[in-house]
Each structure stands twice: as structure tokens, then as C-alpha cells.
N, C-alpha and C positions, 0 to 999 in steps of 0.2 A: 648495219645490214649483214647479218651474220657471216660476219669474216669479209666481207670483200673489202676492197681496198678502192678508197675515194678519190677520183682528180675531178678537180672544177677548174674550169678552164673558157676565156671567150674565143670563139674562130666565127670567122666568115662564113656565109654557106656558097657551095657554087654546082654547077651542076655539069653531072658527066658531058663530054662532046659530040653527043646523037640527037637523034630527036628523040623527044618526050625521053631522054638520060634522068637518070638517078639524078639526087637534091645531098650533094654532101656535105660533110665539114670533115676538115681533115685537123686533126688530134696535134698537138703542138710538138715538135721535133723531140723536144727535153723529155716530156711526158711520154710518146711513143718507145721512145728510148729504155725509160724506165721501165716498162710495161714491158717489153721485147727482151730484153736483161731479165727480168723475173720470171713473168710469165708462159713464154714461150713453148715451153713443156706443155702447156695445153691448149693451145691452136691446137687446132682441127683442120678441115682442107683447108687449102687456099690463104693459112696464116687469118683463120678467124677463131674470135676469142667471144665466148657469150657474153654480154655486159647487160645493163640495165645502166639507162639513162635518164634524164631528166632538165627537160627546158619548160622554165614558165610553171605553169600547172599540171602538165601532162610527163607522166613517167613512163615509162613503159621497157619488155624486156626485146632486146636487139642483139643486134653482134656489132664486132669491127673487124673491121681485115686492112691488114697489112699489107699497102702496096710497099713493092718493094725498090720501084722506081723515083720513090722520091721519099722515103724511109721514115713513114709514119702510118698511123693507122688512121682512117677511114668509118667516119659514123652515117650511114646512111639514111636520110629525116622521110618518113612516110607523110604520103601526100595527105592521111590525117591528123597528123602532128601541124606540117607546115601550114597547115589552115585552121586550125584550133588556135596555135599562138601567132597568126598574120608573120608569119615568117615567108621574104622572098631572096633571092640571089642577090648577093651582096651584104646581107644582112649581119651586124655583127652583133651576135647571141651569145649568153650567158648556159655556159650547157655542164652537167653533174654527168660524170659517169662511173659507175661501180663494176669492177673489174672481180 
């Protein structure tokens, strides 16, 4: 994928602590690490990095952002991904992301 750089990785999904919150998964400590080390120079607000991800069948182009409070980044699953691939909270997925 011209020039990006690949992690595939499993996480759980869970979702922000509001009603009707975001549906995340948060990026593995080791893998955020490495990403924040290299790429950081290109966040944009808020410690967000374009990506293009992929779970299941469905790809699609997204960001991640950096929380900073628990030192990883943050992919957030659109309500029509989580329903394309029967994805619910708790769920532990196999997800590709291209940085």
C-alpha cells in the first residue's frame, strides 16, 4: 500500500462512557509506541494520524488518535463496519491497520 507501514494486531472493542459513545479499540501499547516514535511528526490535532484499516471484509480510510492518558492510540469502528462484520463490545477482532 504504497509506502505505509502495516500492523495487524487483535483488541477487544469497548465503547466510550456516554450514551450512544464511540465503539473503540485501542491499539496495543508496544504497537502505539512504535507508531508515536516514528510517526508523530504527522498527527495533526488532537494526536490524530490518517490510517486505513481493515477488519473482516470491510476496509475502509479512518484516523487514530492518541490518548494520552493511557498511552496508545485509538481506532474508532463506525456503526457500519460494526454491523457489516457482527461486531459487539467485548468482541475480540482481528483488525490490519496501515499507518
Amino acid at each position: 500500500m504504497n509506502g505505509k507501514i502495516k500492523y495487524e494486531f487483535s483488541a477487544k472493542t469497548w465503547q466510550y462512557s456516554s450514551p450512544s459513545g464511540w465503539h473503540f479499540v485501542s491499539l496495543p501499547i508496544e504497537i502505539s509506541t512504535e507508531i508515536r516514535e516514528n510517526l508523530k511528526w504527522q498527527e495533526e490535532g488532537w494526536g490524530r494520524l490518517k490510517a486505513t484499516a481493515k477488519i473482516g471484509n470491510s476496509k475502509w480510510e479512518t484516523a487514530i488518535w492518541f490518548d494520552s492518558k493511557h498511552k496508545t492510540y485509538l481506532l474508532p469502528l463506525k456503526a457500519k463496519i460494526r454491523k457489516k462484520e457482527n461486531i459487539e463490545i467485548g468482541n475480540d477482532i482481528k483488525i490490519i491497520v496501515w499507518i
